[in-house]
C-alpha positions as CSV (number, residue, x, y, z in Angstrom):
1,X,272.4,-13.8,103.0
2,X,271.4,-11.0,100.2
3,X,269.1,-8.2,101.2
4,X,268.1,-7.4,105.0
5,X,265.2,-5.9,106.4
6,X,265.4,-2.7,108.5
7,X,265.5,-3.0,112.4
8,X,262.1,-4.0,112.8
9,X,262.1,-4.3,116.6
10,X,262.9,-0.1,116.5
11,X,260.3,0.3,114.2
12,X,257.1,-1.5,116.2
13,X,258.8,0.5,119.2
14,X,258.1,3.7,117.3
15,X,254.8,2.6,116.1
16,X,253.4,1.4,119.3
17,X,254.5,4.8,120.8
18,X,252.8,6.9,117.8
19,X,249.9,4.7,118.8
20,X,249.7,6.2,122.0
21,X,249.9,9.7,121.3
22,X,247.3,9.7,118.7
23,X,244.9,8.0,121.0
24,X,245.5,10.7,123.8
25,X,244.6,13.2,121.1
26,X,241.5,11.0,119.5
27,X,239.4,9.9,121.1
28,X,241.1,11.0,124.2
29,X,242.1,9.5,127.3
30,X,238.4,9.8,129.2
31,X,236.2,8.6,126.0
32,X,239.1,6.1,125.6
33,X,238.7,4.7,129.1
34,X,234.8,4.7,128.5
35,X,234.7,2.6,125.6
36,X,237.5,0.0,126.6
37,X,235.2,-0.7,129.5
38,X,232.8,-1.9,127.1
39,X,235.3,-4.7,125.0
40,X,235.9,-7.5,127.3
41,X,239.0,-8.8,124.8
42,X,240.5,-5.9,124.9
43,X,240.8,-5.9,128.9
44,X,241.5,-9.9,129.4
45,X,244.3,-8.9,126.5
46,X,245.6,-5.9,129.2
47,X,245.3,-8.3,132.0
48,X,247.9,-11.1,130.5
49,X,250.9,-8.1,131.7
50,X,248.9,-7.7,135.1
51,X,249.2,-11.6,136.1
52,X,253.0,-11.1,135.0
53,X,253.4,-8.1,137.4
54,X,251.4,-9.9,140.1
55,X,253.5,-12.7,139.7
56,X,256.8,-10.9,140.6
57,X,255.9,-11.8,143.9
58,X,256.7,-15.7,143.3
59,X,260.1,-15.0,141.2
60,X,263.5,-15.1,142.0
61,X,265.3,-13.5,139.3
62,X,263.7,-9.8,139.4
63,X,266.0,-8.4,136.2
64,X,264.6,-11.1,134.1
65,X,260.9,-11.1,135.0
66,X,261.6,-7.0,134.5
67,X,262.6,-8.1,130.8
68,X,260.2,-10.2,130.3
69,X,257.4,-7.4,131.5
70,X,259.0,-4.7,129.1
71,X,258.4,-7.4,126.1
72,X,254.6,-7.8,127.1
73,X,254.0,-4.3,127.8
74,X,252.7,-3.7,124.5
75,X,250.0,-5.6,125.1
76,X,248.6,-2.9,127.4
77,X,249.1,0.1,124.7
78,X,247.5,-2.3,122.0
79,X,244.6,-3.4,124.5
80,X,243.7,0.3,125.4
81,X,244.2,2.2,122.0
82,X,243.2,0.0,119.2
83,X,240.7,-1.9,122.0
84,X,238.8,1.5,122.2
85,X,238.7,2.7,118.7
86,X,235.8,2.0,116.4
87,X,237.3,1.0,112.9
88,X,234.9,1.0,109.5
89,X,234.8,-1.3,107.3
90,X,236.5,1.0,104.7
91,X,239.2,1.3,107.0
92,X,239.8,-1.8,107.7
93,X,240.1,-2.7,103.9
94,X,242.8,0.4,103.6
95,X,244.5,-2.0,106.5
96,X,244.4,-5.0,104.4
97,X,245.9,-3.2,101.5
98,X,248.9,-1.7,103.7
99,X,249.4,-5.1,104.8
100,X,249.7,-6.2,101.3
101,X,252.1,-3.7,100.7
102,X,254.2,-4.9,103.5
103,X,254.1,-8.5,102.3
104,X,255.4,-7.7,98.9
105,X,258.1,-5.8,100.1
106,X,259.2,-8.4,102.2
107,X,258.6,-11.3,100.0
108,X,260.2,-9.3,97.1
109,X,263.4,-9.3,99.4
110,X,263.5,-12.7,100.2
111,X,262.8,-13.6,96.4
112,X,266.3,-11.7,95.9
113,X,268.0,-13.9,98.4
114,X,266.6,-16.4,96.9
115,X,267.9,-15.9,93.5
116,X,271.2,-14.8,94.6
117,X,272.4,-18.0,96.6
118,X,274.2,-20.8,95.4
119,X,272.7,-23.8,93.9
120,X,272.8,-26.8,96.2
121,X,270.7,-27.6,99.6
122,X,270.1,-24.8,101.8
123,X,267.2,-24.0,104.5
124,X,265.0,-22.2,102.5
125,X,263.8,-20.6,105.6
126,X,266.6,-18.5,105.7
127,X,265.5,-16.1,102.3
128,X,263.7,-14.2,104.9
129,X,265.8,-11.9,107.0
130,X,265.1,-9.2,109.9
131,X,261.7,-10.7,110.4
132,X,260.9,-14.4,111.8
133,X,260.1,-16.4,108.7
134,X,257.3,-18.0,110.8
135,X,255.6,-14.4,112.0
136,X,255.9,-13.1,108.1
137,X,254.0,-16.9,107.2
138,X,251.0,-15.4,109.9
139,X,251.0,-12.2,108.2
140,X,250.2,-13.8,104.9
141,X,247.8,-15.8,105.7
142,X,246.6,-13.1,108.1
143,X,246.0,-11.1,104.7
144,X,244.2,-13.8,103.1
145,X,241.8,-14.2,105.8
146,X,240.9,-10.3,104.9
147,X,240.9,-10.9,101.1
148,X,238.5,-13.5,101.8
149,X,236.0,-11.4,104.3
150,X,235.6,-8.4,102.0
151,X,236.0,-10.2,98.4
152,X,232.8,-9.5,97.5
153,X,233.2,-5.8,98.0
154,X,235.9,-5.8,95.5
155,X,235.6,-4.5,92.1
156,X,237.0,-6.5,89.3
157,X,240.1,-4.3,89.2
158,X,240.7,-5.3,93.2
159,X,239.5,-9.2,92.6
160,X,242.5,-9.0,90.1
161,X,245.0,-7.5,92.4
162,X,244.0,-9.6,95.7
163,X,244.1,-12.7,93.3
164,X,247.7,-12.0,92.7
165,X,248.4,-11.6,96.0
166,X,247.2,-15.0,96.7
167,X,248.8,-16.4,93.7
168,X,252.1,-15.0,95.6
169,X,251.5,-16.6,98.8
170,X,250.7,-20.0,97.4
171,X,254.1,-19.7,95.3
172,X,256.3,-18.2,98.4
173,X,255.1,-21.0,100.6
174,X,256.3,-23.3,98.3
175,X,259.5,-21.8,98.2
176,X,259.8,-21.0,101.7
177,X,258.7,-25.1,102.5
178,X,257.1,-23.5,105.4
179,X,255.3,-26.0,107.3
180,X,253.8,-23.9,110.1
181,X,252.9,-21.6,106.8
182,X,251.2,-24.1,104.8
183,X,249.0,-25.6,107.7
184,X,247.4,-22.5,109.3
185,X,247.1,-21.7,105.5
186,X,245.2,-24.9,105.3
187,X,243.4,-25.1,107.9
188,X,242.0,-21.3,107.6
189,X,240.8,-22.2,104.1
190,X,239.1,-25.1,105.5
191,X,237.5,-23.5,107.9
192,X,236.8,-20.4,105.3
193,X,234.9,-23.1,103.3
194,X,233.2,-24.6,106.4
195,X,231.6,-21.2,107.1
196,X,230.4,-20.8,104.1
197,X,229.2,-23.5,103.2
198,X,227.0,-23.3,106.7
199,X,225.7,-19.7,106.1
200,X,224.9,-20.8,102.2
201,X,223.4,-24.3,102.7
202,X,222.6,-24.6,106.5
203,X,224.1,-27.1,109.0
204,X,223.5,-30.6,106.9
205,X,226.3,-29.5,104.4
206,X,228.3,-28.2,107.2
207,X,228.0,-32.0,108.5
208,X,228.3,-33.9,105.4
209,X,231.8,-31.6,104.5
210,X,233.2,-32.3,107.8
211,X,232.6,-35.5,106.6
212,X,234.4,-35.2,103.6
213,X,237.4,-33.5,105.2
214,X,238.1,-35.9,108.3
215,X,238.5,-38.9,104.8
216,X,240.5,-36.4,103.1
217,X,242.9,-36.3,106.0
218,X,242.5,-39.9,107.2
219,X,243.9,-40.7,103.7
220,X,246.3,-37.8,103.5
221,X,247.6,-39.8,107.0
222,X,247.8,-43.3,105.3
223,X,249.2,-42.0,102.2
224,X,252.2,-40.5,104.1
225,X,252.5,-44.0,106.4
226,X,252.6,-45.8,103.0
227,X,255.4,-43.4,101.7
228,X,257.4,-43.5,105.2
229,X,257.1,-47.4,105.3
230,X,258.5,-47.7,101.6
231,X,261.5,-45.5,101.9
232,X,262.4,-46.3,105.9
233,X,262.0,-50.2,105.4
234,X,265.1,-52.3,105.6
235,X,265.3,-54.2,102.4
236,X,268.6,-56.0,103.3
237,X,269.1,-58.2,106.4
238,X,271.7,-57.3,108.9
239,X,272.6,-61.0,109.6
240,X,273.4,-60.8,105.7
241,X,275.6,-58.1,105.7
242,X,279.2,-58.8,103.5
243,X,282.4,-58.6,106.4
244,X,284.8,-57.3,104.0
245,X,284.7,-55.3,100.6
246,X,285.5,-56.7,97.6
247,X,289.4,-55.6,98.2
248,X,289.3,-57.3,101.2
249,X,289.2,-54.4,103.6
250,X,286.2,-55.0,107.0
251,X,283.4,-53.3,106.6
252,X,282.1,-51.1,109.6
253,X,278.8,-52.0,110.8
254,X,277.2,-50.3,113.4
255,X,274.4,-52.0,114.4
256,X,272.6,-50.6,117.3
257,X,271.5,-47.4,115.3
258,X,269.0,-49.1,112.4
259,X,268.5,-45.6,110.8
260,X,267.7,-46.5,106.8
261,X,268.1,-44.3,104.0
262,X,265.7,-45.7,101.4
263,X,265.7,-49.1,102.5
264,X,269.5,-49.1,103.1
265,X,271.2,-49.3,106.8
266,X,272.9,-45.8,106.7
267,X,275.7,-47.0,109.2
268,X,276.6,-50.0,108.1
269,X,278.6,-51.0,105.5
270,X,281.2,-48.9,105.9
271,X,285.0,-49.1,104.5
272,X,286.4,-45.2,105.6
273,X,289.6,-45.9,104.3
274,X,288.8,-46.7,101.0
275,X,285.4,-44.7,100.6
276,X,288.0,-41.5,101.9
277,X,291.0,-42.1,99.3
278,X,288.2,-42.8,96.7
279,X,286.8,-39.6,97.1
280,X,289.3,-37.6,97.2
281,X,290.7,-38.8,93.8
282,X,287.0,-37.8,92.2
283,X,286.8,-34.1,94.2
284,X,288.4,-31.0,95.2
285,X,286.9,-31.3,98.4
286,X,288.6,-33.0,100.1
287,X,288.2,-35.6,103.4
288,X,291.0,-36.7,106.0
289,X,290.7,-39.9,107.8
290,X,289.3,-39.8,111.2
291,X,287.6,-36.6,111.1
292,X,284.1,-36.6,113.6
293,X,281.1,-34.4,112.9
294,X,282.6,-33.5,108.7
295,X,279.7,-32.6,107.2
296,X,280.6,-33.7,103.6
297,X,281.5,-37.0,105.2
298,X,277.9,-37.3,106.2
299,X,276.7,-36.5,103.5
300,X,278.8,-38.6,101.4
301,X,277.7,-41.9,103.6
302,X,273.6,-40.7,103.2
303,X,274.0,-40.3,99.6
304,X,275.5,-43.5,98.6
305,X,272.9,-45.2,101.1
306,X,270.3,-44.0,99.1
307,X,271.8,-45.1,96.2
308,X,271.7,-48.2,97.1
309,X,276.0,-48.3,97.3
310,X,277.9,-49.5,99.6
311,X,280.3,-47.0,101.7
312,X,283.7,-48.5,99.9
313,X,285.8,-47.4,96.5
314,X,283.6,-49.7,94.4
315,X,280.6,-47.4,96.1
316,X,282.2,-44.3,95.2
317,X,283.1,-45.0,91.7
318,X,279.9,-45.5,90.4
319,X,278.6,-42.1,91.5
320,X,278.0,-40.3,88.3
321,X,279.7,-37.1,87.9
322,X,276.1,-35.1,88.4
323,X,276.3,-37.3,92.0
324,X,279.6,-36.3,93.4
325,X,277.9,-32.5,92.4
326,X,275.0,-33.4,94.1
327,X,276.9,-33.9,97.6
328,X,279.5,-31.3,97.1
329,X,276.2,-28.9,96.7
330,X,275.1,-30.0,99.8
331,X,272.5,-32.7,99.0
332,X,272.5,-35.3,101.4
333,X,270.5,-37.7,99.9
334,X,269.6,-38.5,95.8
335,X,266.0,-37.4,96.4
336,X,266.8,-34.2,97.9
337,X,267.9,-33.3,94.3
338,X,264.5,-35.0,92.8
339,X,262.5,-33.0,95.4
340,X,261.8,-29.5,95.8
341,X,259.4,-26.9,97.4
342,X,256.5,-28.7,100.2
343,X,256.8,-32.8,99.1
344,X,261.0,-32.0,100.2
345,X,259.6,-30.5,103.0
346,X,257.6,-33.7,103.8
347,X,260.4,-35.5,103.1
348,X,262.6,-34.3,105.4
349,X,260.0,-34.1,108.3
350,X,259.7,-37.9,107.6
351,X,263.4,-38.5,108.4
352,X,263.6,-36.4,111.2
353,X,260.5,-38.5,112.8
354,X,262.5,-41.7,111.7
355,X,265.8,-40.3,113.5
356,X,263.9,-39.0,116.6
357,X,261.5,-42.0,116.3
358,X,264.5,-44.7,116.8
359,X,267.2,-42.8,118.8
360,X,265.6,-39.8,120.3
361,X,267.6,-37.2,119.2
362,X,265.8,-34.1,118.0
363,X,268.6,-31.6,118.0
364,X,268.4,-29.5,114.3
365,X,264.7,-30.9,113.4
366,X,262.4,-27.7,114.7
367,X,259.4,-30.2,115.1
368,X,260.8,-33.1,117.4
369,X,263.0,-30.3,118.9
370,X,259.4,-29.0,120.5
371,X,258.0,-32.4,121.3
372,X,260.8,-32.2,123.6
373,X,260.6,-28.7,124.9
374,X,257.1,-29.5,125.7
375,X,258.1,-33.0,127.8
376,X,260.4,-30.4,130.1
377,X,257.4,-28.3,130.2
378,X,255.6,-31.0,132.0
379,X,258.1,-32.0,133.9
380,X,258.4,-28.2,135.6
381,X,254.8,-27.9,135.8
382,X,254.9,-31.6,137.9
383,X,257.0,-29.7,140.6
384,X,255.1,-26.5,140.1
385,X,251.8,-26.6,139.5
386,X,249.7,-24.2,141.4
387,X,251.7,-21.5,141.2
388,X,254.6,-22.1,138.4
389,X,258.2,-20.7,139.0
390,X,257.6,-17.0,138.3
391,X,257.7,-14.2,136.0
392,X,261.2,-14.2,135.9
393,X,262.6,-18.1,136.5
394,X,260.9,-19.7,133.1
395,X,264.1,-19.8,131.2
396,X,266.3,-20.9,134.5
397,X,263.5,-23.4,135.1
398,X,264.0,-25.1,131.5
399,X,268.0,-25.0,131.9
400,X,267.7,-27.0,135.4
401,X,266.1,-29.5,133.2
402,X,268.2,-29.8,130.4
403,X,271.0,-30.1,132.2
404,X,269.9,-32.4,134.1
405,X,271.0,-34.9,131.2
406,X,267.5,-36.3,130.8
407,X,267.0,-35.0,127.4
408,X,269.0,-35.8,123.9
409,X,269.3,-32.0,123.0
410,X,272.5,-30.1,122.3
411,X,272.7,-27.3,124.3
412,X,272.4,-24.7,122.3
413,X,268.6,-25.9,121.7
414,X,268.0,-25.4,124.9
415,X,265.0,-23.6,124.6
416,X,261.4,-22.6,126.3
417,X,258.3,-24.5,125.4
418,X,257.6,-23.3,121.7
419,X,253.6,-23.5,123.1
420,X,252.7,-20.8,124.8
421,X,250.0,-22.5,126.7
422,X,252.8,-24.6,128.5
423,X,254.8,-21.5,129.4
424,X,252.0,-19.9,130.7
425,X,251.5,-23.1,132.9
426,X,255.3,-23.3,133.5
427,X,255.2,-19.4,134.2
428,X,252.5,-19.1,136.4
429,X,250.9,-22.2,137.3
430,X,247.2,-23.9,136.9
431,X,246.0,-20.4,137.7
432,X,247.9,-18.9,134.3
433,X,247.2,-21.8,132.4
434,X,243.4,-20.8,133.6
435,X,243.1,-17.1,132.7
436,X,244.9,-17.6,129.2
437,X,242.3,-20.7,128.4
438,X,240.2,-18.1,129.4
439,X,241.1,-15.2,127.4
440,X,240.9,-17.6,123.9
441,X,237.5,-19.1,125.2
442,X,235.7,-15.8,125.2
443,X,238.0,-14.5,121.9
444,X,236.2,-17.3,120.3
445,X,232.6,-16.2,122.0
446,X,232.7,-13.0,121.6
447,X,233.6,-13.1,117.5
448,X,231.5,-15.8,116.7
449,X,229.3,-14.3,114.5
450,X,232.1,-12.2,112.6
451,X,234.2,-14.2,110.3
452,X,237.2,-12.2,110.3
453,X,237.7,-11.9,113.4
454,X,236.9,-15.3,114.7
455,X,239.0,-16.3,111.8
456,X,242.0,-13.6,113.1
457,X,241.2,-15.4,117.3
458,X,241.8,-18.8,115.5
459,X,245.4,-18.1,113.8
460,X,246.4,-16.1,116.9
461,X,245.5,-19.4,118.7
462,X,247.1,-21.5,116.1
463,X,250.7,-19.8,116.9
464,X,250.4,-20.3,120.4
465,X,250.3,-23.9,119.9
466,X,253.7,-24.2,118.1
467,X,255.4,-21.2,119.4
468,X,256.1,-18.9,122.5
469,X,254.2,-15.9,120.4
470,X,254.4,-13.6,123.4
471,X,258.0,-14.2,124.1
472,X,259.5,-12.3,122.0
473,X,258.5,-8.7,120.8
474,X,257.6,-9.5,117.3
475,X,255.3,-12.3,118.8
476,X,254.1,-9.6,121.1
477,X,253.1,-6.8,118.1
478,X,251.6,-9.8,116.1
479,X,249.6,-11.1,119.1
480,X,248.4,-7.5,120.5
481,X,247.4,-6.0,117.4
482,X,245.8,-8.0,115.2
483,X,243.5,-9.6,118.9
484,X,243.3,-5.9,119.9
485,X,242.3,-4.6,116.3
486,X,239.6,-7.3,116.2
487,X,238.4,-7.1,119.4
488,X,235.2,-5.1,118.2
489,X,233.5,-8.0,115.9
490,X,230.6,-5.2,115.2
491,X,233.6,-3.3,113.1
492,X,234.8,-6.4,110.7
C-alpha cells in the first residue's frame, strides 16, 4: 500500500552499534563501568538477557533460545551506554525535537497511503508501513509526554510548533482508529493532569479528581452497555420467523448462532437462491451459488441485516443504489458508512465482543484474539510454573496448546501471549515472572519524583500489558532505550 518505510530493523542495528563505539570513546569503558554501577534500572534492564542466558539450561530447542537472545541483546548495549551517560536537560529537549522529526516523517507517509487508497472499508491500521503501527502509536505519545515535561521552557515560537504536533497526533489517531493509541494517550493525560494537579493544589484535589475520573469512566462504561444493548438486542422473535419468502421459496434459519446485526438475527432469514440471482442482476460483482467463506457474500447477508431486510430478492431490491456501493466497497454493515475514525473503532470492538461473547471465536479481532493467547498462557504456566519451559520452547509451548483443539483460533493466529508478563511467566517460570515484577516495581521507585520518566516507566509498562514488547526487535529498541535513556531521573 503507497509509500514504505526504509528497513528499519537495519537501521536500529546500525544505531545500537554506533552506540557502542561512541561510548568506548566517551566516557570510556572504565568511567562507563563506574557510573552504571551507580543506576540500578540500568542493571535490572541488563539482567532481563542474563535470566535468558541462564535459562538455556532448562530449554530444549537451543537454535531458538539463540534467536531469541540475539533479539534481547540490545538490552545490554542500551543498559550499559545510555545507562551510564549523564544527559542535560537541553539535550534531552534536542531528543524530543528529533523525535518529532521522526513522527512527521512517518506520519506524513502514512497520510500518503492514506489518501491514495480506494474509497470503501479498509484497516486503517495498515497506512503505516515498515514500522508496527502500535510501536509508532508509543512513539507519539512518548513525544507528548516530553512536550508536556518541558512546556514551560518553551518560547512562544516552540509552544506553537509542539501545539501542532499535538494537533497531529490527536488527528492521526483518529485516522489510524488506534485503540492501543488512544488509551495510553488517555491514560498518560490523565495521569499528566493527576500530577499536576497534586504538585499545584496538594493531595485533597488529587483525591477529589480521582473522584471525578473513576464517574467519568463508570459512565463512559454504562454509556457503551446502553449502546451495545440497543444495537445487539433481538427485536424480532425467532419462534416468529416467516418459513418461506414471499415467492414461496424456505427461508434458511440457523438458529444456534443468535449473532444480531442491529437487532436483526444475521443468519436467519436466508433465501441464497434468490438473494444470489438478485444480486447479480443489480452488480458487476458477481456471486455463484454455494460458494463458502465469499467475502461479498458476507457482507451482503450483514448489510441487509442491518437494514433491517430480509436475505431474499424482495431484500435486495430495496437496497438503494448508494447501498449496493456501500458493500461492493467493502462495508459490511450500513453504519460502517455512517461511522468513521474512533466511534467506528468502538463499533467494531463491540461486535467482535458480541461474536466472541456468544460463540467464542476470536480469530481476526486483535482484542479477543489476546484474551485467548493469555488463557494458553495459563494453561502452560499450570504445567510449568517454577521454572517455565525455557528460553527457547515459548513458541513450541503455545503450538502444543493450540493444537491441542481446545481453542477457536485459526492457525495462523497462533500466536505467543501479546503480555509480556505472561511470557515471562511462560518463559521462565514464577522466578521470571518475579524479577520482571521486579524490575517495573523499582522503575516506578526510583523515578517517582521525575515526571518524565515515571511517566516514560508507565507507557513502557502499559505495552507490556497488551503486547510481547521484547519479542521482537522493534519492541526491544523501544523498550531499551527510552527505560535506559530514563534511567537517571536526576537528568529529566
Amino acid at each position: 500500500m503507497g509509500l514504505a518505510m526504509p528497513n528499519l530493523n537495519l537501521m536500529m542495528s546500525i544505531g545500537t552499534f554506533l552506540l557502542l563505539i561512541f561510548w568506548f570513546i566517551d566516557p570510556g569503558f572504565k568511567a562507563g563501568v563506574a557510573n552504571l554501577k551507580k543506576n540500578k534500572i540500568a542493571i535490572l534492564l541488563i539482567g532481563i538477557v542474563l535470566i535468558h542466558l541462564i535459562w538455556l539450561l532448562n530449554t530444549e530447542n537451543l537454535e531458538y533460545a539463540f534467536k531469541d537472545i540475539r533479539i534481547k541483546a540490545p538490552l545490554i548495549v542500551f543498559g550499559l551506554v545510555l545507562g551510564s551517560v549523564n544527559f542535560t536537560k537541553e539535550q534531552l529537549k534536542l531528543f524530543f525535537l528529533s523525535l518529532s522529526a521522526g513522527v512527521w516523517f512517518a506520519c506524513g507517509m502514512a497520510y500518503y497511503n492514506y489518501f491514495q487508497t480506494d474509497v470503501g472499508l479498509f484497516d486503517h491500521r495498515d497506512i503505516v508501513t515498515g514500522i508496527s503501527h502500535i510501536r509508532l502509536s508509543l512513539l507519539m505519545v512518548v513525544l507528548v509526554v516530553g512536550i508536556i515535561n518541558f512546556w514551560r521552557k518553551f518560547s512562544t515560537g516552540w509552544k506553537i510548533y509542539y501545539s501542532l504536533v499535538f494537533l497531529n497526533v490527536m488527528i492521526f489517531f483518529q485516522i489510524l482508529q488506534s485503540l492501543t493509541g488512544v488509551i495510553s494517550l488517555g491514560i498518560i493525560l490523565v495521569f499528566s493532569f493527576l500530577v499536576f494537579l497534586f504538585r499545584r493544589f496538594g493531595l485533597p484535589a488529587l483525591v477529589i479528581s480521582l473522584g471525578g475520573i473513576i464517574a467519568i469512566a463508570l459512565g463512559g462504561v454504562i454509556f457503551l452497555s446502553s449502546v451495545y444493548q440497543s444495537y445487539f438486542s433481538p427485536v424480532e422473535e425467532i419462534s416468529e420467523l416467516p418459513a418461506a419468502t414471499v415467492n414461496g421459496n424456505a427461508y434458511y434459519h440457523q438458529k444456534d448462532v443468535k449473532l444480531i446485526e442491529n437487532g436483526h438475527y444475521i443468519f436467519m432469514n436466508i433465501c441464497e437462491p434468490e438473494m444470489v440471482r438478485a444480486w447479480n442482476k443489480r452488480s458487476e460483482q458477481e456471486l455463484r451459488l454455494g460458494e463458502n467463506s465469499n467475502p461479498l457474500q458476507d457482507r451482503l447477508v450483514r448489510y441487509l441485516t442491518s437494514l433491517g431486510l430480509k436475505k431474499d430478492s424482495l431484500g435486495v431490491m430495496q437496497l438503494s443504489n448508494e447501498d449496493i456501493q456501500n458493500i461492493e466497497a467493502g462495508f459490511p454493515a450500513v453504519i460502517y458508512k455512517e461511522k468513521s475514525g474512533i466511534p467506528l473503532r468502538v463499533h467494531s470492538f463491540l461486535f467482535a465482543y458480541h461474536v466472541y461473547s456468544n460463540t467464542g471465536y476470536a480469530s481476526g479481532y486483535s482484542f479477543f484474539q489476546r484474551m485467548v493467547y493469555w488463557q494458553a498462557a495459563l494453561n502452560i504456566i499450570e504445567e510449568n510454573f517454577l521454572f517455565g519451559v525455557g528460553t527457547g520452547d515459548v513458541k513450541v509451548a503455545f503450538r502444543k496448546v493450540y493444537a491441542s483443539g481446545e481453542y477457536n483460533l485459526n492457525e495462523k493466529y497462533w500466536l505467543r501471549a501479546h503480555n509480556q508478563f505472561l511470557t515471562f511467566f511462560v518463559a521462565f517460570g514464577v522466578f521470571g515472572l518475579a524479577y520482571f515484577v521486579f524490575f517495573f516495581a523499582e522503575a516506578f521507585r526510583l523515578n517517582r519524583k521525575s515526571y518524565l520518566a515515571f511517566a516514560i516507566v508507565l507507557l513502557t509498562f502499559l505495552s507490556c500489558l497488551t503486547e510481547d514488547t521484547l519479542e521482537t526487535q522493534a519492541g526491544v529498541a523501544f523498550f531499551g532505550f527510552f527505560v535506559a535513556l530514563f534511567s537517571r531521573p536526576e537528568d529529566s
